[in-house]
PDB file of N, CA, C and O in Angstrom:
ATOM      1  N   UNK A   1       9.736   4.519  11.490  1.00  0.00           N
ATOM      2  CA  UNK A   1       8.397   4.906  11.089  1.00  0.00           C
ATOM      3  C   UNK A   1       8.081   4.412   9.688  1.00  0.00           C
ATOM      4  O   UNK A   1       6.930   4.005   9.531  1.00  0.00           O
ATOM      5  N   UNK A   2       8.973   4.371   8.549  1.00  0.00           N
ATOM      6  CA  UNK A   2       8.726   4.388   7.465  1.00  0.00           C
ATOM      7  C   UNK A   2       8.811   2.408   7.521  1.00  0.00           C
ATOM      8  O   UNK A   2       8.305   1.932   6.505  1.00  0.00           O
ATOM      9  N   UNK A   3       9.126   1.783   8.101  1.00  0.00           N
ATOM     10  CA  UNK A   3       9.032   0.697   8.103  1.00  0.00           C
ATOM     11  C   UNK A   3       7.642  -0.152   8.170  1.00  0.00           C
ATOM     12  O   UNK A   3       7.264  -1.162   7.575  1.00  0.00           O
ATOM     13  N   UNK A   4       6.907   0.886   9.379  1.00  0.00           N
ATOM     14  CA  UNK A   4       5.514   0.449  10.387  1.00  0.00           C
ATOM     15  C   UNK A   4       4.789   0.887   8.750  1.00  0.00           C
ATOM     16  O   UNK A   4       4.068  -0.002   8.298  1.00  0.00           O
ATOM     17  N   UNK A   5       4.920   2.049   7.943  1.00  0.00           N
ATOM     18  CA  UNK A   5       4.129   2.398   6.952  1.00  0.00           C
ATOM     19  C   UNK A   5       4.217   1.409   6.114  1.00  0.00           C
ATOM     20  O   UNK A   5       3.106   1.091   5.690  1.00  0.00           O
ATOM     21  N   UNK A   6       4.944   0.882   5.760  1.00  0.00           N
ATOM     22  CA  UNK A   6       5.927  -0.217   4.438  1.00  0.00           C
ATOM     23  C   UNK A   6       5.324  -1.786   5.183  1.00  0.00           C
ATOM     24  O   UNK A   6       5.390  -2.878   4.619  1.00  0.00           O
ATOM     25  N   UNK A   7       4.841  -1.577   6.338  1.00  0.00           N
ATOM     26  CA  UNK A   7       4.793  -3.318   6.657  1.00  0.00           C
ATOM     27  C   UNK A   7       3.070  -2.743   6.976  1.00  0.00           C
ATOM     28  O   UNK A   7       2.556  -3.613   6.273  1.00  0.00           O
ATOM     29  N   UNK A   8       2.140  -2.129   7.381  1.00  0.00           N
ATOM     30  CA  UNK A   8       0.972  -1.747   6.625  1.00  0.00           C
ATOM     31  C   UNK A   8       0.474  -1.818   5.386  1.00  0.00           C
ATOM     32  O   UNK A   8      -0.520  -2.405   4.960  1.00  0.00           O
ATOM     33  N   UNK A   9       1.119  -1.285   4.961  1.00  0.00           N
ATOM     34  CA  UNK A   9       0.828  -0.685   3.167  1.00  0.00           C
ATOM     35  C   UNK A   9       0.748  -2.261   2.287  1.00  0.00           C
ATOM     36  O   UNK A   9      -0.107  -2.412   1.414  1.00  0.00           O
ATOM     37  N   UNK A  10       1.844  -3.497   2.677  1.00  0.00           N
ATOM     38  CA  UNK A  10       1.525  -5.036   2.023  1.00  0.00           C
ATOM     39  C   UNK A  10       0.845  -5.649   2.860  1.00  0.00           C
ATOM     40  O   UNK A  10       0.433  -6.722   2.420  1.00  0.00           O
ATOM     41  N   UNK A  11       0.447  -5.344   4.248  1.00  0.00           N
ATOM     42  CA  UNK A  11      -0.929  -5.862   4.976  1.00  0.00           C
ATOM     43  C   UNK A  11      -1.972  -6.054   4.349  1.00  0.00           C
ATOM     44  O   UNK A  11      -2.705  -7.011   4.101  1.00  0.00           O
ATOM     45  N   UNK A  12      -1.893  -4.118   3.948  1.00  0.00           N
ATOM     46  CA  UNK A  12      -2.903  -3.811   3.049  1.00  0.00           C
ATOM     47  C   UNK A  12      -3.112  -4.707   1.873  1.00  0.00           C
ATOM     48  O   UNK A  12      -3.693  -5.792   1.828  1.00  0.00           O
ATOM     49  N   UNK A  13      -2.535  -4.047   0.956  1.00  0.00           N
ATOM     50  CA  UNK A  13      -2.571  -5.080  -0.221  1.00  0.00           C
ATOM     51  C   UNK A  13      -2.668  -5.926  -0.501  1.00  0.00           C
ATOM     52  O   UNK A  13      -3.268  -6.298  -1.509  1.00  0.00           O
ATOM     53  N   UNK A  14      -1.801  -6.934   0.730  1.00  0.00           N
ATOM     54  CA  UNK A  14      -2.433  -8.356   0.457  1.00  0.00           C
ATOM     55  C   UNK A  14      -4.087  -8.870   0.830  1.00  0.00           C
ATOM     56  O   UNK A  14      -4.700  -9.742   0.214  1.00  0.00           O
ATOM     57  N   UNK A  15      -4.376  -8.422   1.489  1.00  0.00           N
ATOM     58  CA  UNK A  15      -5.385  -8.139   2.000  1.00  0.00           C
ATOM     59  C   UNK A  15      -7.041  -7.528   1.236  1.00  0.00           C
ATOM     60  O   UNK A  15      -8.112  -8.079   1.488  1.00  0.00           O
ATOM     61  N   UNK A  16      -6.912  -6.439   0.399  1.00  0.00           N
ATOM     62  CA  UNK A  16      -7.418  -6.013  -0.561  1.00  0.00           C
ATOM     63  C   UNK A  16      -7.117  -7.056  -2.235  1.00  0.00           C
ATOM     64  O   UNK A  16      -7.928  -7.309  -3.126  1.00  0.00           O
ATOM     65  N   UNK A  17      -5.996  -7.353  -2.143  1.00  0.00           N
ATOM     66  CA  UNK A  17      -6.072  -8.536  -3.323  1.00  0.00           C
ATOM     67  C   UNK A  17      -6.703  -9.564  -2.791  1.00  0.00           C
ATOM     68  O   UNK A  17      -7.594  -9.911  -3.567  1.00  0.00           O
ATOM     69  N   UNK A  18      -6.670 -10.315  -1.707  1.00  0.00           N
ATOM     70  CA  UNK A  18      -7.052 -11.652  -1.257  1.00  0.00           C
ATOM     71  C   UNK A  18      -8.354 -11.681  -1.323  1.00  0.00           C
ATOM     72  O   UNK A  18      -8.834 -12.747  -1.711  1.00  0.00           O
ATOM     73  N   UNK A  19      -9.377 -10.471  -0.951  1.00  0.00           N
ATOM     74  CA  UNK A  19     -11.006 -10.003  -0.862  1.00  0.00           C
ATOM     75  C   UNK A  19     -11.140 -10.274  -2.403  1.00  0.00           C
ATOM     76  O   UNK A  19     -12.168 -10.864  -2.735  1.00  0.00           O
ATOM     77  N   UNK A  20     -10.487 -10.021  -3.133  1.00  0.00           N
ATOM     78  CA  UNK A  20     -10.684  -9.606  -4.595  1.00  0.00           C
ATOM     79  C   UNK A  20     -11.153  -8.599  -4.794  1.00  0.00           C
ATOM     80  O   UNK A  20     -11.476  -8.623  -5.982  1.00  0.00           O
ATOM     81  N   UNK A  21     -11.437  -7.598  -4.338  1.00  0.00           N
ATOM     82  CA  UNK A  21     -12.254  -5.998  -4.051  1.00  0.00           C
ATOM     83  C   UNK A  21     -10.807  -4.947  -5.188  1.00  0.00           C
ATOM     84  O   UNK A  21     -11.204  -3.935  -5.766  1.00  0.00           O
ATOM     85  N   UNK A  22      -9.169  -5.398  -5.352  1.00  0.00           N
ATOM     86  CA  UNK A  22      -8.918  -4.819  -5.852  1.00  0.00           C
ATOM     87  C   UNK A  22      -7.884  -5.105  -6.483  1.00  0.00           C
ATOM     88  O   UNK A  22      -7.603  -6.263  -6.171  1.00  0.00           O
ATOM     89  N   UNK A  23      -6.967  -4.612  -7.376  1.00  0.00           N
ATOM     90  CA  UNK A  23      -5.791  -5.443  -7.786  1.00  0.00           C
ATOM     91  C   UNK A  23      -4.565  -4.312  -7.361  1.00  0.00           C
ATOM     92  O   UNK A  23      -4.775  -3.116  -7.158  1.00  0.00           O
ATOM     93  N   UNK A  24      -3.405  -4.912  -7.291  1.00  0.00           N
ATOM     94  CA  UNK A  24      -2.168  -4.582  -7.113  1.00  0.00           C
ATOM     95  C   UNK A  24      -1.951  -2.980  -7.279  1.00  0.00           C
ATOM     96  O   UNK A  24      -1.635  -2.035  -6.558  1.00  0.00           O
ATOM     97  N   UNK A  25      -2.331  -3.230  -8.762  1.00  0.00           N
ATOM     98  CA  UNK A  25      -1.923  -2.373 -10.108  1.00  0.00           C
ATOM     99  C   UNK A  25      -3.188  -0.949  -9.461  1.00  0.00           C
ATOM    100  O   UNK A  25      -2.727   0.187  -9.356  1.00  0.00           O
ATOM    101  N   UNK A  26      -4.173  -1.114  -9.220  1.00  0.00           N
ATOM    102  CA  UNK A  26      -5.121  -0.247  -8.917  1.00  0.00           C
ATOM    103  C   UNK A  26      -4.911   0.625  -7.807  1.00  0.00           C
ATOM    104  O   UNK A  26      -5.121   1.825  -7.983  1.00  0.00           O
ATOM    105  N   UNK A  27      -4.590   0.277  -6.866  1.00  0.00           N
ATOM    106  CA  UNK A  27      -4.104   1.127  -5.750  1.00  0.00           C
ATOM    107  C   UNK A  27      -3.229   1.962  -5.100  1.00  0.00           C
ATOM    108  O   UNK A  27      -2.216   1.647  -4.475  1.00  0.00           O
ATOM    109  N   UNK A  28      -3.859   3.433  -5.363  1.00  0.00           N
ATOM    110  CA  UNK A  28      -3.179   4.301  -5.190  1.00  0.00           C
ATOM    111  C   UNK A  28      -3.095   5.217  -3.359  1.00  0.00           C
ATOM    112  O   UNK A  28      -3.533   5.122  -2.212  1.00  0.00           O
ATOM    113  N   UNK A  29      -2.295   5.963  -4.140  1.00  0.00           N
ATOM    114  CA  UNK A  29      -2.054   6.704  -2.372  1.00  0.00           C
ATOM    115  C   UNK A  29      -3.457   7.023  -1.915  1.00  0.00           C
ATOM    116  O   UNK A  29      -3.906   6.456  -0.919  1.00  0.00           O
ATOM    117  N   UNK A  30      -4.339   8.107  -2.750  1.00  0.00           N
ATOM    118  CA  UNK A  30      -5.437   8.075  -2.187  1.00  0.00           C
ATOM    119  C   UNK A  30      -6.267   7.465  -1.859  1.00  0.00           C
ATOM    120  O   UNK A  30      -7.031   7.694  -0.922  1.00  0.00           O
ATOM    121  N   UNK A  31      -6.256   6.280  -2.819  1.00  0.00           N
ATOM    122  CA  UNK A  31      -7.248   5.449  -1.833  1.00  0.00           C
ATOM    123  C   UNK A  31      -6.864   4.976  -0.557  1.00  0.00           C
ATOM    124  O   UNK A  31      -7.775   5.063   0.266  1.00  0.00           O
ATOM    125  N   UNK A  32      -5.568   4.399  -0.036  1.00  0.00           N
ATOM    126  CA  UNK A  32      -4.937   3.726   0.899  1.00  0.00           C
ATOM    127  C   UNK A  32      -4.929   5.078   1.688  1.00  0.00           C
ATOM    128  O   UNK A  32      -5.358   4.868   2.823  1.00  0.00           O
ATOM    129  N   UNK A  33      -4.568   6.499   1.479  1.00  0.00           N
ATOM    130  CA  UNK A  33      -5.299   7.655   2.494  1.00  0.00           C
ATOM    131  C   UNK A  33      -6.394   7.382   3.058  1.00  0.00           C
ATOM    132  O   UNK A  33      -6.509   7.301   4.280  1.00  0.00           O
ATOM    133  N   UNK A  34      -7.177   7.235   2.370  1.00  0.00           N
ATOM    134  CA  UNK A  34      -8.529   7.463   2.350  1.00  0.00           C
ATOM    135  C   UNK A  34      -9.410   6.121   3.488  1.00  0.00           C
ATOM    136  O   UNK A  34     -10.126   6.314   4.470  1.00  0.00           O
ATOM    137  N   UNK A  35      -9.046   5.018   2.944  1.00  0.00           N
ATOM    138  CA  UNK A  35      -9.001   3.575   3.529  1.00  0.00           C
ATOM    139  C   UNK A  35      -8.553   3.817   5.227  1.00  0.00           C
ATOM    140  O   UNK A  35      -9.373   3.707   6.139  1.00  0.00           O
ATOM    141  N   UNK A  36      -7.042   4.174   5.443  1.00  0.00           N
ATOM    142  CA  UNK A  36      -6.410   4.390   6.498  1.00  0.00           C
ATOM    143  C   UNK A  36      -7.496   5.506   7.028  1.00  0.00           C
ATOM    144  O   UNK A  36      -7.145   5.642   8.200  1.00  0.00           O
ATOM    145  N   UNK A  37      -8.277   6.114   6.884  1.00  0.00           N
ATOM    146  CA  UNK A  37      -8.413   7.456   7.875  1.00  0.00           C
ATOM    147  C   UNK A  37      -7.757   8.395   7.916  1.00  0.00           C
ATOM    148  O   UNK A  37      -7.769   9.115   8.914  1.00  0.00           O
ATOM    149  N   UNK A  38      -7.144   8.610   7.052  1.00  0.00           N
ATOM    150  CA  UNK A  38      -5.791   9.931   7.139  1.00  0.00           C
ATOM    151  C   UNK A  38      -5.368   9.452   8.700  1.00  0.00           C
ATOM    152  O   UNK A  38      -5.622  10.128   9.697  1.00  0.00           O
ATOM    153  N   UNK A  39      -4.766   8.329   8.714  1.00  0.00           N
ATOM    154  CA  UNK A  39      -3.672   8.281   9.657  1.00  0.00           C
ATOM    155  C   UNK A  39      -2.576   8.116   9.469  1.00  0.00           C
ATOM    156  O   UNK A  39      -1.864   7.983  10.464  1.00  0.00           O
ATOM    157  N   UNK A  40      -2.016   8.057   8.247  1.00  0.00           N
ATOM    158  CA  UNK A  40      -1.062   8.190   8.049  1.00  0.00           C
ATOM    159  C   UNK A  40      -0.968   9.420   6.667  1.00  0.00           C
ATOM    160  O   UNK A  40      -1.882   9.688   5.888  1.00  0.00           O
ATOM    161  N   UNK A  41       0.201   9.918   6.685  1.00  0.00           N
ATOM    162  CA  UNK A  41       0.455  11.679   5.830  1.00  0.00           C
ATOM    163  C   UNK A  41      -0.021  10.720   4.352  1.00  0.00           C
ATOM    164  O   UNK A  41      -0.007   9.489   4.344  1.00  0.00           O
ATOM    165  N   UNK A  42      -0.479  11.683   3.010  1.00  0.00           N
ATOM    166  CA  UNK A  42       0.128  11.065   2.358  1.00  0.00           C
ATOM    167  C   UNK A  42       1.302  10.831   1.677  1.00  0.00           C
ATOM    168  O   UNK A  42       1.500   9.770   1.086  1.00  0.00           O
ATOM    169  N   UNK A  43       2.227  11.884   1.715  1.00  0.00           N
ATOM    170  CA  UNK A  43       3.627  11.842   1.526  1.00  0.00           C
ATOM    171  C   UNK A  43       4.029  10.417   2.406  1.00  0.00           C
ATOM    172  O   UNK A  43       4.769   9.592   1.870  1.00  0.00           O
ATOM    173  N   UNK A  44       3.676  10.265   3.317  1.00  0.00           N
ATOM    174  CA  UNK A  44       4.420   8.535   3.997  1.00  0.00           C
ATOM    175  C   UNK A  44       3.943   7.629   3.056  1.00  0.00           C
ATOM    176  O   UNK A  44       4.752   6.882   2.505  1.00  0.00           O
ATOM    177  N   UNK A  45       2.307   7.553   2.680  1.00  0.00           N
ATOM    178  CA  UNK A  45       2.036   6.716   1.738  1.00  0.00           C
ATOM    179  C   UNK A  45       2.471   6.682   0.443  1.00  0.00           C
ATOM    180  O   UNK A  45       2.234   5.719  -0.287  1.00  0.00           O
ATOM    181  N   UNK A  46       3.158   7.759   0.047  1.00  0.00           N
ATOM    182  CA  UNK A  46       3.270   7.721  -1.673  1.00  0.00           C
ATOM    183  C   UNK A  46       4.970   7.035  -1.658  1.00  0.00           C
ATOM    184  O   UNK A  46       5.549   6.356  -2.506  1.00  0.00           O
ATOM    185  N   UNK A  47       5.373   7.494  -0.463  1.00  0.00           N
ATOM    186  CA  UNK A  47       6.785   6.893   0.204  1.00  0.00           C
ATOM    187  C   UNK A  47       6.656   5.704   0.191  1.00  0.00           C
ATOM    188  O   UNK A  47       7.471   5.221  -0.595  1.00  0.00           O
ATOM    189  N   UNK A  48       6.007   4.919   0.689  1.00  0.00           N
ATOM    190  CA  UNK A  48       6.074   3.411   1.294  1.00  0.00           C
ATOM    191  C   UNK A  48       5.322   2.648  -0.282  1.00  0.00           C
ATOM    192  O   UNK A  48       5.787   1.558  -0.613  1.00  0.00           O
ATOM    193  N   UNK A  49       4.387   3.165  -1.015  1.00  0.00           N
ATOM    194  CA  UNK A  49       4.153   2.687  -2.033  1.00  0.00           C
ATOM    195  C   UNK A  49       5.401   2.571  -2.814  1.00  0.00           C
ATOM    196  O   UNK A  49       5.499   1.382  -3.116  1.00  0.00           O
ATOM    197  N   UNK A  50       6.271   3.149  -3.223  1.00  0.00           N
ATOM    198  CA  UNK A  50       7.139   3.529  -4.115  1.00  0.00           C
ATOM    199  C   UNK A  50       8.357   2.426  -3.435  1.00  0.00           C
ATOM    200  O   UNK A  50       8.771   1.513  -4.149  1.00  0.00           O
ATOM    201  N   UNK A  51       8.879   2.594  -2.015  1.00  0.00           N
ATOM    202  CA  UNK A  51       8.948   1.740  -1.640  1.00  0.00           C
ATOM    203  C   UNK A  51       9.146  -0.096  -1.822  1.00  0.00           C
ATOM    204  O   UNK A  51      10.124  -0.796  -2.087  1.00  0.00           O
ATOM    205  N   UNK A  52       7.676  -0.407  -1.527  1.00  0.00           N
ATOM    206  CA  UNK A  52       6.947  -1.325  -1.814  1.00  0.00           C
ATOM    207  C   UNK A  52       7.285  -2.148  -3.390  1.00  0.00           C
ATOM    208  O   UNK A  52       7.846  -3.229  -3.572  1.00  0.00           O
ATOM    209  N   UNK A  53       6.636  -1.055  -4.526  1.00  0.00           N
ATOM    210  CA  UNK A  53       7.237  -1.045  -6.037  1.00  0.00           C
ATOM    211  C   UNK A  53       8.897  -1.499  -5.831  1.00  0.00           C
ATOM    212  O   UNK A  53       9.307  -2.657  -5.914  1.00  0.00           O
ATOM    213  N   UNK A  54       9.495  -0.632  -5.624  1.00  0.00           N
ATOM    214  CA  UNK A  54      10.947  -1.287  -5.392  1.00  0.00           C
ATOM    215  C   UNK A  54      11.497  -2.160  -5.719  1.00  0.00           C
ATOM    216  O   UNK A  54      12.113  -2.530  -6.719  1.00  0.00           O
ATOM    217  N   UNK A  55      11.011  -2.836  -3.927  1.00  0.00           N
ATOM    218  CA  UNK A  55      11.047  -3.680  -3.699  1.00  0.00           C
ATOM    219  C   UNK A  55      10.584  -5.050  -4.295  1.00  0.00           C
ATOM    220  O   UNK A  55      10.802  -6.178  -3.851  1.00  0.00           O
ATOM    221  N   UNK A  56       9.871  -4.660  -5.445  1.00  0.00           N
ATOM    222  CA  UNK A  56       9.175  -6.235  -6.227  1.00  0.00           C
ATOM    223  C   UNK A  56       8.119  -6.713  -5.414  1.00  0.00           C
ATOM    224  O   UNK A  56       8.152  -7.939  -5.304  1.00  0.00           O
ATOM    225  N   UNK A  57       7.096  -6.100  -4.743  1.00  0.00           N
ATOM    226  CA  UNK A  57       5.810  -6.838  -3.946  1.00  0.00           C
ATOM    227  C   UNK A  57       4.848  -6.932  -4.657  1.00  0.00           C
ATOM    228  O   UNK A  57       3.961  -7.688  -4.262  1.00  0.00           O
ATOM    229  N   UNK A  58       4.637  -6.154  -6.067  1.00  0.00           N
ATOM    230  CA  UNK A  58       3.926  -6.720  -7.060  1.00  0.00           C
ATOM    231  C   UNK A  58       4.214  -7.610  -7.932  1.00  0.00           C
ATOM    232  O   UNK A  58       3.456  -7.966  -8.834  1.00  0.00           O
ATOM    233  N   UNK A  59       5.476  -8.090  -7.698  1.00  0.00           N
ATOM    234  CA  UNK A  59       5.493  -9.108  -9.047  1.00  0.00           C
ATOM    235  C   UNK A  59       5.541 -10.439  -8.326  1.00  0.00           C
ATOM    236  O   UNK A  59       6.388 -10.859  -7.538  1.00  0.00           O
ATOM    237  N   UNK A  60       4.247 -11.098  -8.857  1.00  0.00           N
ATOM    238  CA  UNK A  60       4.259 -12.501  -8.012  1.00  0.00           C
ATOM    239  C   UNK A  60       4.248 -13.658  -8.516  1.00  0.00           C
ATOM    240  O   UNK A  60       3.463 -14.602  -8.426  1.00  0.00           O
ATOM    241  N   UNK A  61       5.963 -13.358  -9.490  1.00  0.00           N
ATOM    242  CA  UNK A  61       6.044 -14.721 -10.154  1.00  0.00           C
ATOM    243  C   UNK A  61       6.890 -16.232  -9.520  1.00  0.00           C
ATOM    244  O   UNK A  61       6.869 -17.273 -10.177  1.00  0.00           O
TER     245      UNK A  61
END
């Protein structure tokens, strides 16, 4: 489960950076709640963000 959230969540993002509508750095759980429809908890999202961070998906050197 936490994978399907984690491979969403840089869908997302890349996705919202590519529009230019937002940056990396700007996006938080609630909005990506909020965005999603509360379909996913936000405890999964603050999970898979943190995640994400980790992992280095913001640094795009």
């Amino acid at each position: 489960m936490m994978e399907d959230v984690v491979s969403l969540l840089k869908e997302f993002m890349e996705n919202e950076a590519r529009s230019g509508s937002m940056d990396f750095g700007c996006i938080t759980p609630l909005y990506v709640y909020r965005m999603f429809g509360g379909q996913c908890s936000m405890a999964a999202i603050e999970n898979g963000l943190r995640e994400v961070r980790s992992a280095g998906f913001f640094n795009l050197s």
